[in-house]
Backbone and ligand atoms as CSV (ligand in chain L), in Angstrom:
chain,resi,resn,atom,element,x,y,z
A,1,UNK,N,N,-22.459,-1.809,22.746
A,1,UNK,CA,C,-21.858,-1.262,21.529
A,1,UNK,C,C,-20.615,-0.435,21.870
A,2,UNK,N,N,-19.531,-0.537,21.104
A,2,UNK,CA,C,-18.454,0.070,21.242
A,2,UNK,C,C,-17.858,1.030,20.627
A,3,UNK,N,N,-17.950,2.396,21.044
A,3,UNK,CA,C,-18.070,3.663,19.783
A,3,UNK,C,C,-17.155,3.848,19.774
A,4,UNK,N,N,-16.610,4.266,17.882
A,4,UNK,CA,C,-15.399,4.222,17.777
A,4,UNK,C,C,-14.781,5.744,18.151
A,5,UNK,N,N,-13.796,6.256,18.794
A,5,UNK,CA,C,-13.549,7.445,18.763
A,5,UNK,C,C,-13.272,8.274,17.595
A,6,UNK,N,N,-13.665,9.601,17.094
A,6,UNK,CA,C,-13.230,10.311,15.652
A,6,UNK,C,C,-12.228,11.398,16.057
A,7,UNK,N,N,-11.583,11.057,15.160
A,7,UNK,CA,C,-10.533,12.365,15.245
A,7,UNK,C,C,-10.211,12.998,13.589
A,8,UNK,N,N,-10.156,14.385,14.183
A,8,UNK,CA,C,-9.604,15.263,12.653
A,8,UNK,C,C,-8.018,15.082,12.220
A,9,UNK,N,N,-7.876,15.443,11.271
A,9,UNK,CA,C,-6.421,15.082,10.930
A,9,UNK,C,C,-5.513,16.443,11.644
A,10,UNK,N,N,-6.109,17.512,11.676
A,10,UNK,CA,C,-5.484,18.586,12.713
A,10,UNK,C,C,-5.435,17.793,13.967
A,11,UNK,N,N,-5.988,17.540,14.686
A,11,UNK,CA,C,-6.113,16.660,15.685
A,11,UNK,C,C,-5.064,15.592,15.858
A,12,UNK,N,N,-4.792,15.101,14.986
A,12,UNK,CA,C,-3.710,14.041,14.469
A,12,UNK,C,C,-2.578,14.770,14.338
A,13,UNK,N,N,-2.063,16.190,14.116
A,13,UNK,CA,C,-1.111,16.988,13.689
A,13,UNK,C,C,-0.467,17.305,14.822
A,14,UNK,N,N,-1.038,17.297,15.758
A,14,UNK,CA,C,-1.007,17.507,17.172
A,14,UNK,C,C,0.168,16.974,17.685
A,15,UNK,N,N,0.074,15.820,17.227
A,15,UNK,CA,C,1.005,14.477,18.124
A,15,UNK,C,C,1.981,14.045,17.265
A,16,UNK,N,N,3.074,15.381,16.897
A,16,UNK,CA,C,4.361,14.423,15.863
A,16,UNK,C,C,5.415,14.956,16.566
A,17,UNK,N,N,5.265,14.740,18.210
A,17,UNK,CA,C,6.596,14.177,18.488
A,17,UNK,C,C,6.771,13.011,19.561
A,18,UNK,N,N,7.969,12.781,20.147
A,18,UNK,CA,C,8.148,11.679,21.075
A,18,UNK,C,C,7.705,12.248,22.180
A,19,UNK,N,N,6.705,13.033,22.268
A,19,UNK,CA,C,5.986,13.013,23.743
A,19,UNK,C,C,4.591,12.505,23.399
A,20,UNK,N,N,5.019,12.362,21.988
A,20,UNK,CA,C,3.317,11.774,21.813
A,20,UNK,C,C,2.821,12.151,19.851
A,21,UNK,N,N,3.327,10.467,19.440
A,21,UNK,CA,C,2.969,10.358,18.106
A,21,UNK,C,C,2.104,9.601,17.841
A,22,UNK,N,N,1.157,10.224,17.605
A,22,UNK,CA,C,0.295,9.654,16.292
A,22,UNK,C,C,0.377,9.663,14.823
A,23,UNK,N,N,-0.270,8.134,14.207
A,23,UNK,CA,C,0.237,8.315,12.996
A,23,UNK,C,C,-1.002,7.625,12.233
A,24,UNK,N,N,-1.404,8.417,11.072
A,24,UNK,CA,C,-2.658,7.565,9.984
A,24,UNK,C,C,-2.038,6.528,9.523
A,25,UNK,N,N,-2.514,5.161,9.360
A,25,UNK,CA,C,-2.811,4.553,8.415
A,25,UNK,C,C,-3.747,3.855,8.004
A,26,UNK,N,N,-3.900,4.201,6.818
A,26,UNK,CA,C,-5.490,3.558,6.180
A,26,UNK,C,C,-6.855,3.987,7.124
A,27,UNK,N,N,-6.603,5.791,7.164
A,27,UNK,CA,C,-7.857,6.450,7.621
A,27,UNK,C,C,-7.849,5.588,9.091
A,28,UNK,N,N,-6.836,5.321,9.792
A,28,UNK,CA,C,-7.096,5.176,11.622
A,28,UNK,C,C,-6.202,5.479,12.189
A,29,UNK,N,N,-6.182,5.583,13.314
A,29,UNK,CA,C,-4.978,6.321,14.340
A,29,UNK,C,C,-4.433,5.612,14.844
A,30,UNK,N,N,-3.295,5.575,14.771
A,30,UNK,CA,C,-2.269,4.984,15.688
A,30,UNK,C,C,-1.369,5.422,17.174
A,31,UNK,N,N,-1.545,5.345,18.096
A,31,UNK,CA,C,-0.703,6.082,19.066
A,31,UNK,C,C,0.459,5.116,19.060
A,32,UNK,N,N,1.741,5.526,18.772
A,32,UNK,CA,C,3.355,4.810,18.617
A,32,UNK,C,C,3.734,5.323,19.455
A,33,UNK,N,N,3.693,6.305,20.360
A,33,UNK,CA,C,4.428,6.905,21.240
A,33,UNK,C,C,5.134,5.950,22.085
A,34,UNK,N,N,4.452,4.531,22.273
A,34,UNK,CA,C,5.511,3.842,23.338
A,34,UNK,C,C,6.229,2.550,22.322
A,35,UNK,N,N,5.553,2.791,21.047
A,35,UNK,CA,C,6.598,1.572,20.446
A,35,UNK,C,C,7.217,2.636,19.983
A,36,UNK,N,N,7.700,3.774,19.830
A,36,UNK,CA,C,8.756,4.102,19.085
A,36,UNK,C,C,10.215,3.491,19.310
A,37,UNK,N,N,10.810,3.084,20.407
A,37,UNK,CA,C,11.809,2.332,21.012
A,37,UNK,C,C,11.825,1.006,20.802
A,38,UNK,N,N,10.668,0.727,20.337
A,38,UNK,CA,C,10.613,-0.848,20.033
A,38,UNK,C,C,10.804,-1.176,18.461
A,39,UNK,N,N,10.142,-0.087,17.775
A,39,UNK,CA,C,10.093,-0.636,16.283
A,39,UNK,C,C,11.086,-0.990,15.535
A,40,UNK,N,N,11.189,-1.975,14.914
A,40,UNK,CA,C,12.731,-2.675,14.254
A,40,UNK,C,C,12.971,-1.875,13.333
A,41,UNK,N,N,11.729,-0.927,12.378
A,41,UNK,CA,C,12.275,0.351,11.820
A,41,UNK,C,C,12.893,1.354,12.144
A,42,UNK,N,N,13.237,1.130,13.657
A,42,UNK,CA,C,13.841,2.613,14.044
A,42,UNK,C,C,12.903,3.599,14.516
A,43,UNK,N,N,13.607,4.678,15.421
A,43,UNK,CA,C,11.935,5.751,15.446
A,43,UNK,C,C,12.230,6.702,14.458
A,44,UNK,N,N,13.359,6.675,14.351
A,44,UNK,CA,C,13.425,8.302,13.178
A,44,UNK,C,C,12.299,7.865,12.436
A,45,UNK,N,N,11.889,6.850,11.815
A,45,UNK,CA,C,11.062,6.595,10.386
A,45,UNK,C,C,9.266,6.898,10.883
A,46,UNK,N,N,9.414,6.320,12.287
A,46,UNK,CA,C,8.047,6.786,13.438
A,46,UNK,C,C,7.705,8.163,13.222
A,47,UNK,N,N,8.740,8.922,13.589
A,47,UNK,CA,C,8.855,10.250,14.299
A,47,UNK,C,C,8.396,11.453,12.574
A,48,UNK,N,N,9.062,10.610,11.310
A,48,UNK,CA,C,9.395,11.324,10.247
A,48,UNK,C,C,7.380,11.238,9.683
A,49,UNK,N,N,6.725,10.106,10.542
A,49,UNK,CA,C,5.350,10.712,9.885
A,49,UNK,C,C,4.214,10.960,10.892
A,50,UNK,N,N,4.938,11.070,12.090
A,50,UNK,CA,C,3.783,11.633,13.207
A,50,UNK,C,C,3.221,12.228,12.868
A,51,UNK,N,N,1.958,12.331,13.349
A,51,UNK,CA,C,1.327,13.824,13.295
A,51,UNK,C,C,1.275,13.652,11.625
A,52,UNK,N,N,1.282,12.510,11.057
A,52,UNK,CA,C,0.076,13.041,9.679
A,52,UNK,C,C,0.186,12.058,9.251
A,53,UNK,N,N,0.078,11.317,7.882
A,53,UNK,CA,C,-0.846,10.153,7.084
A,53,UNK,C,C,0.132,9.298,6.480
A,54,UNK,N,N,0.553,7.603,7.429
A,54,UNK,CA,C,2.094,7.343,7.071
A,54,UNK,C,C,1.599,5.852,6.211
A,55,UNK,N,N,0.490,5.917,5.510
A,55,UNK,CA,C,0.104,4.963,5.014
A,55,UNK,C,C,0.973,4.583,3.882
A,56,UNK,N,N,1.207,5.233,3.121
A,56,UNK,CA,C,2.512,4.985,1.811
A,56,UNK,C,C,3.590,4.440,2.615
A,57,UNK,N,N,4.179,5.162,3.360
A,57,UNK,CA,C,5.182,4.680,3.761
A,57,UNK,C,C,5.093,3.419,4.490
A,58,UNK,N,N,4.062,3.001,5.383
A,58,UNK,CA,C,3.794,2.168,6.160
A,58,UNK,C,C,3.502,0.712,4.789
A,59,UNK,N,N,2.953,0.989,3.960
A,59,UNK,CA,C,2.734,-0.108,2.649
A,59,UNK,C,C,4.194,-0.383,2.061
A,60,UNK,N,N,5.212,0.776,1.829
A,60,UNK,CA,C,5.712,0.334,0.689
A,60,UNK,C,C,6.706,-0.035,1.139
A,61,UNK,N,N,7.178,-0.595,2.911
A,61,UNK,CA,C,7.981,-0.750,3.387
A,61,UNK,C,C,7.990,-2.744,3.015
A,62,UNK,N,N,6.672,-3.101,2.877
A,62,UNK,CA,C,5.966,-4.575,2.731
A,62,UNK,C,C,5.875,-5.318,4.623
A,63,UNK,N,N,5.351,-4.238,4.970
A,63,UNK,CA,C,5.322,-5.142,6.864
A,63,UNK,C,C,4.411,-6.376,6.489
A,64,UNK,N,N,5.089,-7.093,7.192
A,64,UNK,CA,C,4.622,-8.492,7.658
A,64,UNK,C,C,3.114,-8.323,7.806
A,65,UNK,N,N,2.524,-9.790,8.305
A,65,UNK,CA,C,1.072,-9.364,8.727
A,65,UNK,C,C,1.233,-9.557,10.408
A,66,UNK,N,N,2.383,-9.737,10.737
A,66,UNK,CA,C,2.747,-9.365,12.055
A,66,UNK,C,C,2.394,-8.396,12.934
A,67,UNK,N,N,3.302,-7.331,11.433
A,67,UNK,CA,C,3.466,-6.202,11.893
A,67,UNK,C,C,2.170,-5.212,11.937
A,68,UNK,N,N,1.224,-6.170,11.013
A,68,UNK,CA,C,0.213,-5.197,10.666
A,68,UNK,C,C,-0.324,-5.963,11.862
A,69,UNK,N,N,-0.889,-7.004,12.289
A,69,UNK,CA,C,-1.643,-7.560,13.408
A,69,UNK,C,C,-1.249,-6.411,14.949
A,70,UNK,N,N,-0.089,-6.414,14.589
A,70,UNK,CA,C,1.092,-5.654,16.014
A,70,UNK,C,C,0.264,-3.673,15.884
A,71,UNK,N,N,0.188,-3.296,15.008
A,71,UNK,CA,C,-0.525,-1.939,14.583
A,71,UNK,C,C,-1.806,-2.062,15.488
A,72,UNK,N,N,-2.334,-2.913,15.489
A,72,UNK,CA,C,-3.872,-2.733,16.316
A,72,UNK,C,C,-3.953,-2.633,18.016
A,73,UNK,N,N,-2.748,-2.696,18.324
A,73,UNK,CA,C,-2.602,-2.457,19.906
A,73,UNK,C,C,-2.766,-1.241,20.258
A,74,UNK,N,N,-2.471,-0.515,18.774
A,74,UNK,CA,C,-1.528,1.017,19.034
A,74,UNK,C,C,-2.977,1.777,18.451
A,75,UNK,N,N,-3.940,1.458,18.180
A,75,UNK,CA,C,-5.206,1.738,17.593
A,75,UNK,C,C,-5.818,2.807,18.541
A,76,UNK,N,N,-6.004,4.294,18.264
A,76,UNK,CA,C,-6.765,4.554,19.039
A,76,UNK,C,C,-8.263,5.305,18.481
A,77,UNK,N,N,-8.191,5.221,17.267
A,77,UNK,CA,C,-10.007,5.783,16.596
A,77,UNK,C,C,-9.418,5.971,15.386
A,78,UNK,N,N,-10.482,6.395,14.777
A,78,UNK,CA,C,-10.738,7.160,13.257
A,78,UNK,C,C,-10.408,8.003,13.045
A,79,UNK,N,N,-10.062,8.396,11.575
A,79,UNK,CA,C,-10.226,9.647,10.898
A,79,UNK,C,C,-11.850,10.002,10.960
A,80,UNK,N,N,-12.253,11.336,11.101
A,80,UNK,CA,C,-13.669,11.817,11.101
A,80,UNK,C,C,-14.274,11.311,9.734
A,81,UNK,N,N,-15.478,11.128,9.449
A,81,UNK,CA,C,-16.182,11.108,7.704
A,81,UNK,C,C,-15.587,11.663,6.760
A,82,UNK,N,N,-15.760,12.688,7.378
A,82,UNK,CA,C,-15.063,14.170,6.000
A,82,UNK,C,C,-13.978,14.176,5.114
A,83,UNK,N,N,-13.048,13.095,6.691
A,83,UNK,CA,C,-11.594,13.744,5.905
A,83,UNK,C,C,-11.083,12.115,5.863
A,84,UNK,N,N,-12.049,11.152,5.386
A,84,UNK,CA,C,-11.208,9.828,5.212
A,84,UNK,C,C,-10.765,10.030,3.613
A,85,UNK,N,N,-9.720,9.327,3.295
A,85,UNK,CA,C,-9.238,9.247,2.203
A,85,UNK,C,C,-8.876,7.934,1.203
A,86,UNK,N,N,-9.339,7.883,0.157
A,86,UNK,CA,C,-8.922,6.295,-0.585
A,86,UNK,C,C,-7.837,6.758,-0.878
A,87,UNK,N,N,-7.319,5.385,-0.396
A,87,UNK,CA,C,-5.647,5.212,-0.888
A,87,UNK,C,C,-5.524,4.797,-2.182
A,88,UNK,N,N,-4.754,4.103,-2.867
A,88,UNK,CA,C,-4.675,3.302,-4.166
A,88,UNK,C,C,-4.366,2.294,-3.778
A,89,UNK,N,N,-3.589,2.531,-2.330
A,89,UNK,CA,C,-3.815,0.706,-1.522
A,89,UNK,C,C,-4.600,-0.201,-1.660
A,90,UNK,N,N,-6.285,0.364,-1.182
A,90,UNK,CA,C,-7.387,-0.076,-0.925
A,90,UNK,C,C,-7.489,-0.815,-1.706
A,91,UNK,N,N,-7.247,-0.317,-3.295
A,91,UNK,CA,C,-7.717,-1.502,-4.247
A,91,UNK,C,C,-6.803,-2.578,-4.443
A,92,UNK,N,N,-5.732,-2.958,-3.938
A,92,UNK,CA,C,-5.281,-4.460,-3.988
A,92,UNK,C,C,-5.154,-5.168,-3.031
A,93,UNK,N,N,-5.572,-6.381,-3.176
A,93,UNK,CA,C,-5.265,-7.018,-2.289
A,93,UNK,C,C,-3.945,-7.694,-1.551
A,94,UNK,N,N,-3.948,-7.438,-0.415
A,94,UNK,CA,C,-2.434,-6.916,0.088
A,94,UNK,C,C,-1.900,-8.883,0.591
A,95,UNK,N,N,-2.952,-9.740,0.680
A,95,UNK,CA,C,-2.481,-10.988,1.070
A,95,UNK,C,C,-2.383,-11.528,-0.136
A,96,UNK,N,N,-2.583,-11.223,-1.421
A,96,UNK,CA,C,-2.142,-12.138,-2.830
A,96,UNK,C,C,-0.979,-11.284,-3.296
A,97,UNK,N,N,-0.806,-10.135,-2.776
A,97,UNK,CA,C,0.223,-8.851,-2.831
A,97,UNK,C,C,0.731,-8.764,-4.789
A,98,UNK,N,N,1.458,-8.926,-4.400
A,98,UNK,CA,C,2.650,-8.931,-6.446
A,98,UNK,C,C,1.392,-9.687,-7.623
A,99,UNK,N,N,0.772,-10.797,-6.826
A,99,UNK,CA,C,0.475,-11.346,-7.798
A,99,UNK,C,C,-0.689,-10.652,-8.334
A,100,UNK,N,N,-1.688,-10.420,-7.282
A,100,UNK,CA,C,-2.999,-9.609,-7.391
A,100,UNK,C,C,-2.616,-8.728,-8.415
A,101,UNK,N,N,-1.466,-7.783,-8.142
A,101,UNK,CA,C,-1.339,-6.589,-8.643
A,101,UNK,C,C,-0.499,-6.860,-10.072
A,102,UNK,N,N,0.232,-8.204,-10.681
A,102,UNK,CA,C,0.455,-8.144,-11.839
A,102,UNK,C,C,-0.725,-8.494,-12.758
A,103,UNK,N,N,-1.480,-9.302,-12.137
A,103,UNK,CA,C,-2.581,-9.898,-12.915
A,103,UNK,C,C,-3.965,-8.379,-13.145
A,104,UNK,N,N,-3.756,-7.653,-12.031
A,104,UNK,CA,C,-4.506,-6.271,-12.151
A,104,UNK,C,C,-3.579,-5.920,-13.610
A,105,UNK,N,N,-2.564,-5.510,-13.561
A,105,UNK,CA,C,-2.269,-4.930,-14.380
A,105,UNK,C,C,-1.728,-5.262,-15.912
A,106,UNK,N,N,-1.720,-6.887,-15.645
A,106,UNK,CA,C,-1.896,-7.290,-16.953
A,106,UNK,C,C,-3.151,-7.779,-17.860
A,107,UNK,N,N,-4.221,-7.879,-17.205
A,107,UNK,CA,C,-5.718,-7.762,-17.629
A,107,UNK,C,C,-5.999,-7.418,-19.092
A,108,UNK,N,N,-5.612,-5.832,-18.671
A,108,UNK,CA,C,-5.631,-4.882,-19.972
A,108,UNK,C,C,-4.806,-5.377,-21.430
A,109,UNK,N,N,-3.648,-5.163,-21.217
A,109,UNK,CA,C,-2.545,-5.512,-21.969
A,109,UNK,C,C,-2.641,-6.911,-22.527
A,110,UNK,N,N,-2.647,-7.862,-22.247
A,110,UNK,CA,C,-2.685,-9.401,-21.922
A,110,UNK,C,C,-2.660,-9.384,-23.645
A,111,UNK,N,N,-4.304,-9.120,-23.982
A,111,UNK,CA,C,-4.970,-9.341,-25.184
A,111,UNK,C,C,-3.507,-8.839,-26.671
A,112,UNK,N,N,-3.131,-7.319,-26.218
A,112,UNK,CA,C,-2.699,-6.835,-26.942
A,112,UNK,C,C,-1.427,-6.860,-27.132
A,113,UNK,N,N,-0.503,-7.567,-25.735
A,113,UNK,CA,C,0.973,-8.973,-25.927
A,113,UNK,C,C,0.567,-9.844,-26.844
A,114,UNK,N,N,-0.528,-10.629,-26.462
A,114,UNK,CA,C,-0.416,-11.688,-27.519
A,114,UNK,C,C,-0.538,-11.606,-28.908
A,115,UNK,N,N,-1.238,-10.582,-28.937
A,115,UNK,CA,C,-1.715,-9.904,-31.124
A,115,UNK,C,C,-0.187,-9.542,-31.512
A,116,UNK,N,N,0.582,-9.091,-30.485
A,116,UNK,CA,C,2.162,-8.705,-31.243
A,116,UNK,C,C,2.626,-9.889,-31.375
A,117,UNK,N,N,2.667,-10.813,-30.092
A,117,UNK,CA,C,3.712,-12.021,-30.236
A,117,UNK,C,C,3.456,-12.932,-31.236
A,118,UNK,N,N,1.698,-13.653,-31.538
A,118,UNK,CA,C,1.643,-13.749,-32.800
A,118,UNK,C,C,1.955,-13.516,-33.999
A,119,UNK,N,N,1.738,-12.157,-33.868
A,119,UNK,CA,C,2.020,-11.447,-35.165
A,119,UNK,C,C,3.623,-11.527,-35.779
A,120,UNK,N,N,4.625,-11.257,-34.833
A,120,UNK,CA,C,5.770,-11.548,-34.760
A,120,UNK,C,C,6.374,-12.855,-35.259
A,121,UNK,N,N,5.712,-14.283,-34.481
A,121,UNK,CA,C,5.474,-15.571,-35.054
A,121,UNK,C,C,5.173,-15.932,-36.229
A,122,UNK,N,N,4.176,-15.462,-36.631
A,122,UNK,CA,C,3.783,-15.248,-38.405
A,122,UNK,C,C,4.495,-14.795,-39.171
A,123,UNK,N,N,5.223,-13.907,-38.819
A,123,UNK,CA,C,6.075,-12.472,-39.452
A,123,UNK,C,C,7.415,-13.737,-40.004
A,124,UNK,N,N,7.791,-14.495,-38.794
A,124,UNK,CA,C,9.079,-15.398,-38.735
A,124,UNK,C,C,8.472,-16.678,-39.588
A,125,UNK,N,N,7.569,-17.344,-39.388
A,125,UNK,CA,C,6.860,-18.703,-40.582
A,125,UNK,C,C,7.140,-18.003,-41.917
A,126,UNK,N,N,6.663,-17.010,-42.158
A,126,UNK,CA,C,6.291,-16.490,-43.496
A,126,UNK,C,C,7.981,-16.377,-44.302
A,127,UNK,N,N,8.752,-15.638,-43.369
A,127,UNK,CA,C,9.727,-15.310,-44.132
A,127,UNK,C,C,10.547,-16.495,-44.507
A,128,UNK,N,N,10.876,-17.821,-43.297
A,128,UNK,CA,C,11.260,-18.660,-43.561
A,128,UNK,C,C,10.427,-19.669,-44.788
A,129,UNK,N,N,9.438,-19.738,-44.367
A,129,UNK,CA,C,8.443,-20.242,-45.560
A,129,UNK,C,C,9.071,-19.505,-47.306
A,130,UNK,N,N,8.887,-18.161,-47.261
A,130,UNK,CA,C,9.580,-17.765,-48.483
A,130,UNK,C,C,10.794,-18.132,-48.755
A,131,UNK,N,N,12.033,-17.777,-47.901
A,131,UNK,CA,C,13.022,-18.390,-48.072
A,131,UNK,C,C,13.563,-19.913,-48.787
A,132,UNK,N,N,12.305,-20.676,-47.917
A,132,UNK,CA,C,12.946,-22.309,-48.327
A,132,UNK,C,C,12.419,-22.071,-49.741
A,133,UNK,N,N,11.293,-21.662,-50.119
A,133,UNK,CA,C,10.644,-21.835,-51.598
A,133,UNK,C,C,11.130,-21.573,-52.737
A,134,UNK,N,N,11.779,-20.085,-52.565
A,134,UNK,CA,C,12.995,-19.383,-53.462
A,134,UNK,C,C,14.032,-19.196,-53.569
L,1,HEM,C1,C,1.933,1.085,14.150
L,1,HEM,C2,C,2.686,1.110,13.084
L,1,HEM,C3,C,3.836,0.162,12.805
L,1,HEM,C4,C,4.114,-1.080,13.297
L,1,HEM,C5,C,3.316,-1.902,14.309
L,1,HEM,C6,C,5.362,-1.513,12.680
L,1,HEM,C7,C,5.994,-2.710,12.935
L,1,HEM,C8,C,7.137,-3.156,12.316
L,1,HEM,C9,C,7.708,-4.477,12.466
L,1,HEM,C10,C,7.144,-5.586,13.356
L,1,HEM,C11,C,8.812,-4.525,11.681
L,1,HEM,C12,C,9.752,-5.736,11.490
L,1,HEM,C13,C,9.563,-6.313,10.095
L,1,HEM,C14,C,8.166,-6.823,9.845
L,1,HEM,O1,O,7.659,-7.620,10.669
L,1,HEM,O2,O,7.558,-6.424,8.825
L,1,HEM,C15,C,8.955,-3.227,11.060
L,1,HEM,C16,C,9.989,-2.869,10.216
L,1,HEM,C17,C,10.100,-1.650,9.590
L,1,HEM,N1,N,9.182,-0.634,9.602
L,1,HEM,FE1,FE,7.512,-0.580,10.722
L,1,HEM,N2,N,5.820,-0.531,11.839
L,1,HEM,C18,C,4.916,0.509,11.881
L,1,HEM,C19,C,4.956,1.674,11.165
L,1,HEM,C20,C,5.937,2.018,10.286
L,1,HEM,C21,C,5.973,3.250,9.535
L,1,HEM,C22,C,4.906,4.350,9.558
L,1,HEM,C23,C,7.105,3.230,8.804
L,1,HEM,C24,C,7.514,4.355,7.899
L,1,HEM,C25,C,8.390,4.302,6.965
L,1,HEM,C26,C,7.815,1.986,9.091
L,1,HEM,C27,C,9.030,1.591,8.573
L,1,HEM,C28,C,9.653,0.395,8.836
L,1,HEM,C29,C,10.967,0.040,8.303
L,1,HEM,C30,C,11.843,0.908,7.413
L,1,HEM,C31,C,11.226,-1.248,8.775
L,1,HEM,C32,C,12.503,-2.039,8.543
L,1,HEM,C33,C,12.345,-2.999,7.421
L,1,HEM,C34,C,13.575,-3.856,7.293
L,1,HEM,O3,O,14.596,-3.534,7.869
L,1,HEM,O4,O,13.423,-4.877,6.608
L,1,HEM,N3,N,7.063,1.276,10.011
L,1,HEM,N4,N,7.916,-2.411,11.444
C-alpha cells in the first residue's frame, strides 16, 4: 500500500518561492520548483501562486490534458482532511468542458426560453391573422 503524504496549507505556504514552490490544485500538491523554467506559462504565473491554492487560475487558463497529465510528475501529497476544499470546478465535467457546462446551465431556463419564444410566435400569427381579416 502506498500512503499518500498530508500536508497543511500552512505547510504549503512555506514554499512560494524559486527555492522551492509548491502549489494546490484541486486539494493536492504540486512541487514546480524545477518546472518553473520549463512552463510555457512562464514562471512569474508559477511563482504568483506558490505557496497557496492555484486551482482557479490553473482551470481558467483551459490546460490541455497534457498539461494536466504533465501536473502528476510534480505531485507530491494532499491537502490534510480538514482543510480540503470544493471547488465549483468539481462539479463540471472538464472533458465535455463548454458543453457540459451550457447544457448545466441551460437545464433550468430551457423550459422558460421556450414559453417566451412561443408566446412571441403566437403574439406574431395573431396580429397578422387580425390584420389580413380587417
Ligand atoms: C503543475 C502545474 C502546471 C503544469 C504542469 C502546467 C503546464 C502547462 C503547459 C504544458 C502549458 C502549454 C499549454 C497547454 O498544454 O495547455 C501551459 C501553459 C500555460 N499555463 Fe500552465 N501549468 C501548470 C500550472 C499553471 C498555473 C498554476 C498557472 C497560473 C495561472 C498556469 C498558467 C499558464 C499560462 C498563462 C499558460 C499559457 C497559455 C497560452 O499561452 O496559451 N499554469 N501550462
Amino acid at each position: 500500500m502506498t500512503t499518500v503524504k498530508t500536508f497543511s496549507r500552512r505547510d504549503v505556504s512555506e514554499h512560494n518561492t524559486n527555492r522551492s514552490a509548491w502549489i494546490v490544485i484541486g486539494n493536492k500538491i504540486y512541487d514546480v520548483t524545477k518546472f518553473l523554467d520549463e512552463h510555457p506559462g512562464g514562471c512569474e504565473v508559477l511563482l504568483e501562486q506558490a505557496g497557496g491554492d492555484g486551482t482557479e487560475a490553473f482551470e481558467d487558463v483551459g490546460h490541455s490534458t497534457d498539461a494536466r497529465a504533465m501536473k502528476e510528475e510534480f505531485y507530491v501529497g494532499d491537502i490534510i482532511e480538514e482543510e480540503k476544499t470544493t471547488y465549483s470546478y468539481d462539479k463540471k465535467t472538464w472533458k465535455s468542458g463548454v458543453v457540459g457546462d451550457n447544457k448545466q446551465r441551460g437545464e433550468g431556463s430551457s423550459l422558460k426560453d421556450s414559453i417566451i419564444w412561443y408566446s412571441i410566435v403566437a403574439l406574431i400569427v395573431a396580429l397578422v391573422y387580425y390584420l389580413i381579416n380587417h
